[in-house]
C-alpha positions, 0 to 999 in steps of 0.5 A: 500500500502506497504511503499516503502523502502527508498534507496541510491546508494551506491559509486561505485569504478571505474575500476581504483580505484579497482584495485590500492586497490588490488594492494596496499593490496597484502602485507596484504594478504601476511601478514595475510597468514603469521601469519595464517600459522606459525600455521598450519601443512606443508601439508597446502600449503600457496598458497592455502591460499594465493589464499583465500586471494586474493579472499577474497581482491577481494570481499572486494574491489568489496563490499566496500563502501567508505562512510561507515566510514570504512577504507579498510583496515579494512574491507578487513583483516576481509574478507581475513581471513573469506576466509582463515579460510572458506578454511581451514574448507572445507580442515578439516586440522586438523586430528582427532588425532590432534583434540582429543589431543587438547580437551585433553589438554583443557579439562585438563587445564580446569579441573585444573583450577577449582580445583585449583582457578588458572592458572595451571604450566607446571609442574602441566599440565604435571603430570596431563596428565603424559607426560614427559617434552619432550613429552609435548612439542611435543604435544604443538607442534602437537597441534599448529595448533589448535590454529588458532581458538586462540585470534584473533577469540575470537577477532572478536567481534571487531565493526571494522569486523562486516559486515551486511547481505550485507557483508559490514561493518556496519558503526560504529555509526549504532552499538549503536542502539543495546545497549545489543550488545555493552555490550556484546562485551564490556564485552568479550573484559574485560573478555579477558584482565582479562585472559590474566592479569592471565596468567603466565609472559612469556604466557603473554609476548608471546601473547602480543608481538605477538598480539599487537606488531605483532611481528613473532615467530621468532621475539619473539625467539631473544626477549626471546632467545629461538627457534622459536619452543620453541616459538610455544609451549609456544604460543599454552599453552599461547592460551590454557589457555585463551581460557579455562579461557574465556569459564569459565568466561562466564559460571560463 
């Protein structure tokens, strides 16, 4: 006879207690929106992502449980951006074009590393592509929307987003049990930290006041005193460095 799987009911909100977290969270779908759009191209309305968001806080607070240890918060941003980021793969925002410019741009970034034993410069990036400066900095702001697939997923790795089989957070003791995966996300966390301490001052400036302090682009112009759009270029040539340095790191 087959040993019967031992269970607990799982706390169960009320219909009261659901709705006052939807309510609450609105403003973090909004903000998740927010950053996830300054990315994208116009022809992406934010109210479909809005609308993904929505759907996404509304599955997290139907699946949450509160007895996990997991604030909802957290869990919830890990499911709005998964509904976010599903909407934009089933939309293929991003045109062949775009795609095709962007692995020519990583792909030299990538090479010059190599050769180089260092994070290339602009000057070095653009000769190798033989691009104007004007012309490069159309690209990086052609390619920006590119790098949606930037920090923040190569992040996810993060014990805070894991959820299990069942789309709920696991608890963050349970996470232990798998040593080797807990030295695996240990160790892509130092290996980013070290890509990121390569990284030129103002690529390093820009994604530290954009992704520890949260701060907008905008925001990050009046730091820097340049445009906002300066700010975008220098973001997607900041993203494209990491990502590249990473995926070479791991290779090693």
């Amino acid at each position: 006879m087959a040993a019967e799987r031992c269970t607990h009911a799982a706390p169960v909100l009320s219909e009261e207690q659901r709705e006052r977290l939807i309510l609450e969270h609105v403003g973090l779908v909004r903000y998740i929106v927010g950053r996830v759009s300054v990315r994208l191209p116009e022809s992406v309305e934010q109210e479909d992502l809005e609308s993904a968001g929505i759907i996404g806080l509304i599955k997290a607070t139907d699946r949450f449980e509160p007895g996990r240890g997991v604030k909802f918060a957290t869990y919830a941003s890990s499911v709005i951006r998964g509904e976010i980021m599903e909407l934009l793969r089933s939309r293929d925002w991003a045109p062949r074009s775009v795609r095709r410019r962007y692995r020519e741009l990583e792909g030299t970034v990538a090479e010059l590393q190599r050769q180089l034993g260092r994070q290339p410069n602009e000057e070095e990036i653009r000769d190798s592509l033989q691009l104007s400066a004007s012309d490069y900095h159309e690209l990086l702001s052609a390619t920006a929307s590119m790098a949606v697939n930037s920090l923040e997923e190569l992040m996810e790795g993060d014990e805070s987003a894991q959820i299990d089989e069942d789309g709920l957070p696991i608890e963050p003791s349970s996470l232990s049990e798998d040593p080797a995966e807990v030295v695996d996300q240990q160790a892509l966390k130092e290996l980013i930290a070290r890509a990121v301490d390569d990284l030129p001052d103002r690529d390093r400036i820009v994604i530290g006041l954009y992704y520890q302090d949260e701060l907008t682009l905008r925001e990050i112009g009046e730091v820097l005193d340049v445009t906002e759009s300066r700010v975008c270029q220098i973001h997607t040539q900041a993203i494209t460095r990491l990502r590249t340095k990473v995926e070479m790191m791991l290779d090693e």
